[in-house]
C-alpha positions as CSV (number, residue, x, y, z in Angstrom):
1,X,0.0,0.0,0.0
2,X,1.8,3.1,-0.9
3,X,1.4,6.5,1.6
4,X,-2.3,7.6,1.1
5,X,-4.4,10.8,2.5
6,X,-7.1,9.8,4.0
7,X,-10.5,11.6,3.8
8,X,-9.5,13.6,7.2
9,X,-6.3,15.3,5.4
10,X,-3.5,13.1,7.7
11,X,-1.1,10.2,6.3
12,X,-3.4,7.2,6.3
13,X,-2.2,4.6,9.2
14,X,-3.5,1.0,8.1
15,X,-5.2,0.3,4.7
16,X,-8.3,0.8,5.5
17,X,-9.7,4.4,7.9
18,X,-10.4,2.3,11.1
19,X,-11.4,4.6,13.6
20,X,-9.4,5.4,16.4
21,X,-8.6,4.0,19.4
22,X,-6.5,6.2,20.9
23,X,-6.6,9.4,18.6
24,X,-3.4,10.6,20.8
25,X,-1.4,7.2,20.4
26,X,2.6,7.9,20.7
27,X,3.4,6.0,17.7
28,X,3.3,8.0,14.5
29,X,4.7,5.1,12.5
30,X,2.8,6.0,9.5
31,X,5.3,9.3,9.2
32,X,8.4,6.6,8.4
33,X,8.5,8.8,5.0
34,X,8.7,11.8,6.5
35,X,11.5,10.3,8.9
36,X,14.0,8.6,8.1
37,X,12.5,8.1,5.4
38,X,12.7,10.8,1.3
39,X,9.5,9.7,0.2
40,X,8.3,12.9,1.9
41,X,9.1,16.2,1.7
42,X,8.1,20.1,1.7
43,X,9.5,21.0,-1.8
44,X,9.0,17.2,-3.1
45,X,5.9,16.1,-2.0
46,X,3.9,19.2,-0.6
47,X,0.7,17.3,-0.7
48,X,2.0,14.5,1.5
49,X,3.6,17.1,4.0
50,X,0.8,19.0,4.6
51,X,-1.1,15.3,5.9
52,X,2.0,14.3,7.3
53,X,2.0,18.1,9.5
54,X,-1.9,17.1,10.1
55,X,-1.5,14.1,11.2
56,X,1.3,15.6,14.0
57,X,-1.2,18.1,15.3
58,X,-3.8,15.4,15.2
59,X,-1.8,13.0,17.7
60,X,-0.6,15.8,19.6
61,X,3.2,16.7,21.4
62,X,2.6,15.0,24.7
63,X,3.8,11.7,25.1
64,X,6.4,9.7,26.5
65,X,9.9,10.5,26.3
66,X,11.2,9.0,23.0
67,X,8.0,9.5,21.5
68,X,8.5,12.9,21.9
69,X,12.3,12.5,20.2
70,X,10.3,11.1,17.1
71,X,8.3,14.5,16.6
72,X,11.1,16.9,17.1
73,X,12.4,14.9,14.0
74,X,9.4,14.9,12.2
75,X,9.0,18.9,12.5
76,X,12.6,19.9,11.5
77,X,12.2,17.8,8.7
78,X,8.7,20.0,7.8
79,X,11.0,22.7,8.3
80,X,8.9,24.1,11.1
81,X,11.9,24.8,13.5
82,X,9.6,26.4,16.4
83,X,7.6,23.2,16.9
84,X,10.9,21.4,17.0
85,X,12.3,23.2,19.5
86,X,8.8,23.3,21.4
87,X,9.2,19.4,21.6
88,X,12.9,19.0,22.6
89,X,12.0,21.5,25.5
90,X,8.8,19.6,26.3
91,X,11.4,16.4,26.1
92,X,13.6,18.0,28.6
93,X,10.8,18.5,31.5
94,X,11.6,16.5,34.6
95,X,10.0,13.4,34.9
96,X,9.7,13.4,38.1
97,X,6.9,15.5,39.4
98,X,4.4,16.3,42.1
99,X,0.9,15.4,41.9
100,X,-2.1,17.5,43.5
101,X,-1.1,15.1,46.5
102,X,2.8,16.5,46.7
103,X,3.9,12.6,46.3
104,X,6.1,12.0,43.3
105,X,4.9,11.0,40.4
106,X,7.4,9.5,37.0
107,X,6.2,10.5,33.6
108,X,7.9,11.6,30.5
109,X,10.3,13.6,30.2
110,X,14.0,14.1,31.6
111,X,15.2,12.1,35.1
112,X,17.5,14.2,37.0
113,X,21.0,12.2,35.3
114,X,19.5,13.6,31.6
115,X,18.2,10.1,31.0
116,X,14.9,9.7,29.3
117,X,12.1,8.9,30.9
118,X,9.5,6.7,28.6
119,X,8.7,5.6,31.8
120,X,11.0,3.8,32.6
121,X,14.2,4.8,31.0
122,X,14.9,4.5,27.5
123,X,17.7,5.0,25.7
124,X,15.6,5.6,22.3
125,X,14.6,9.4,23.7
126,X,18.3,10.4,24.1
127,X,20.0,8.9,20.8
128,X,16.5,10.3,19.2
129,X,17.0,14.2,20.6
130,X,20.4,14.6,19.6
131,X,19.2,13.1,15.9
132,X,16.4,15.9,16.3
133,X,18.4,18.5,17.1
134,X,21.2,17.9,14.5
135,X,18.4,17.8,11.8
136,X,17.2,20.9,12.7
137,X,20.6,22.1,12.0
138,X,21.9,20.3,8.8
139,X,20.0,18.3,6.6
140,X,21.5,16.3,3.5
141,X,18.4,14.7,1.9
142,X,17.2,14.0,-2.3
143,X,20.9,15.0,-2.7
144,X,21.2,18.3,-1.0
145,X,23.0,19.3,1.9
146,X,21.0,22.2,3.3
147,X,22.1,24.0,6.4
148,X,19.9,25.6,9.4
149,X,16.5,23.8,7.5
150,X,14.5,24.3,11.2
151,X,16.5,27.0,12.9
152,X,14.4,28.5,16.0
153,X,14.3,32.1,17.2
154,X,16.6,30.5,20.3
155,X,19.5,29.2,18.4
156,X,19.1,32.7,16.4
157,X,23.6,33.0,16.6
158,X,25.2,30.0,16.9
159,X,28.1,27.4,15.1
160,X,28.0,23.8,14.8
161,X,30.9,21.5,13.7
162,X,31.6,17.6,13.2
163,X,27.7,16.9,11.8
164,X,28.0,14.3,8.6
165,X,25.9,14.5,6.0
166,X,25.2,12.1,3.2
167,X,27.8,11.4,0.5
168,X,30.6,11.5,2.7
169,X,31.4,15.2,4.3
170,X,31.9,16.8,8.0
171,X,30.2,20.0,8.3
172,X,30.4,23.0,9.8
173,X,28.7,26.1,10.0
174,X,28.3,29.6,11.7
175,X,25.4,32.2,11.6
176,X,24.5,35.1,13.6
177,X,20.7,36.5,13.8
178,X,19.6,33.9,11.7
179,X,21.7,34.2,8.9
180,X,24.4,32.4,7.9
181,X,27.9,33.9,7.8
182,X,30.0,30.6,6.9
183,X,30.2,26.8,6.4
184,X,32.9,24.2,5.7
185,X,32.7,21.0,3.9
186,X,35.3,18.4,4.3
187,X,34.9,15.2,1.8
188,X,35.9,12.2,3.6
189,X,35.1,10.5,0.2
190,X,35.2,11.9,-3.3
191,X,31.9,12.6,-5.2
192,X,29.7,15.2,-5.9
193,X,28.1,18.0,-3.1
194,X,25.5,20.0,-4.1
195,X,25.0,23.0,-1.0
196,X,22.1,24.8,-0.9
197,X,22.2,28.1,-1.2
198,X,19.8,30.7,1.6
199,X,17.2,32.4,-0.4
200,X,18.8,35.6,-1.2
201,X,22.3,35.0,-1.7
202,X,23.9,37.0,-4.1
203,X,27.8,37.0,-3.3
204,X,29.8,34.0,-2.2
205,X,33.6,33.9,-1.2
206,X,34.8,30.2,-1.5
207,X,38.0,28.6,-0.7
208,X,39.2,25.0,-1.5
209,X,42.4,23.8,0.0
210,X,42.7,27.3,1.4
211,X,42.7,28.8,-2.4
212,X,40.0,31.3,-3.6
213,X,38.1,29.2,-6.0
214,X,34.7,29.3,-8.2
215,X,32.1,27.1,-8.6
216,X,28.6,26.8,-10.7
217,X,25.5,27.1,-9.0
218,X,22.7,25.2,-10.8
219,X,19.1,24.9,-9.1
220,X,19.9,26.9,-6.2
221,X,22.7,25.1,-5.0
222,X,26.6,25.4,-4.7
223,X,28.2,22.1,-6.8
224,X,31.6,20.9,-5.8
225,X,32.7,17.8,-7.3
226,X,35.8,16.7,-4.7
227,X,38.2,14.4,-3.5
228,X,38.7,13.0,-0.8
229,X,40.5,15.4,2.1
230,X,39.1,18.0,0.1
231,X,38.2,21.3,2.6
232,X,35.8,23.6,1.1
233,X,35.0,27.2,2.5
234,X,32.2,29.2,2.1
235,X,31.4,32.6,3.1
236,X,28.0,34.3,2.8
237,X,27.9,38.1,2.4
């Protein structure tokens, strides 16, 4: 069965519209396109991200701890960078509370050693936050490498380094008020990189090897075919 809107506007779940259980269920499995998977995407498949985005709001953002990890990934990859980070800080709440009766009371969230809580711990919310966060920061998907895709008004200045995207490269990047000011590439195998370019760029400044170079730019992104060990610079003005 491939992925299919149902009449409601959300990714279809099972073959047929069953009704709903549990309308707030923590699995979302039906989004595996959306995450890990490329089948979809906003500038792809805008159809199928739209019911993937209604079928988020439709299960809602609490849940258990790794369930939680699941969504952040699911919104940075709709680009929606404020619902991310809405989710990894929702993810972070202790999980140990009061009730109305003062008595503690586990649920998810964040135990006080920065384990997550499902309840009971669960190794799948940690690995699955940091996998969030570095897709809201770099994503190299349908053979683009695109930098800052979910970027909230938090993390508005800020540099990353060390993230590997597809194809073989380390990546690194700096921006400040929201706007990038430069990124590196490093090929750890040779091929083709296609970097996409912020809407708006008109100027460029690139260095390979520590040498001013020039490359094409076809479709809105920055091609460099390179070999291995190759260090590419880029900065935005």
């Amino acid at each position: 069965m491939p992925t299919t809107v149902g009449a409601d506007g959300r990714i279809m779940e099972w073959l047929w519209p069953y009704k709903e259980v549990e309308p707030h269920h923590r699995h979302v499995s039906q989004l595996y396109g959306l995450y890990p998977g490329d089948e979809i995407s906003p500038e792809k498949t805008p159809k199928l991200a739209e019911a993937a985005r209604r079928t988020l709001i439709a299960r809602g953002d609490e849940s258990t701890g790794w369930s939680m990890a699941w969504k952040i990934n699911f919104w940075a990859r709709l680009f929606e960078g404020e619902h991310a980070y809405k989710l990894l800080r929702d993810l972070l709440a202790p999980a140990i509370r009061a009730n109305a009766q003062g008595q503690a009371q586990t649920q998810g969230g964040t135990f006080p050693n920065l384990f997550c809580s499902h309840p009971p711990f669960q190794i799948d919310g940690n690995f699955g936050a940091t996998a969030g966060i570095a897709e809201m920061l770099l994503q190299s998907r349908n053979g683009r490498i695109r930098l800052l895709p979910a970027l909230p008004r938090a993390w508005k200045t800020g540099s990353f380094s060390g993230l590997c995207a597809r194809g073989g490269a380390i990546v690194g990047a700096r921006w400040k008020n929201g706007r990038l000011l430069k990124a590196s590439l490093e090929a750890q195998a040779g091929g083709r990189f296609r970097l996409e370019l912020p809407p708006g760029t008109t100027r460029l400044r690139l260095c390979l090897n520590g040498k001013n170079a020039s490359l094409p730019v076809i479709d809105g992104a920055l091609v460099a075919d390179l070999k291995k060990g190759d260090l590419l610079s880029v900065s935005y003005n």
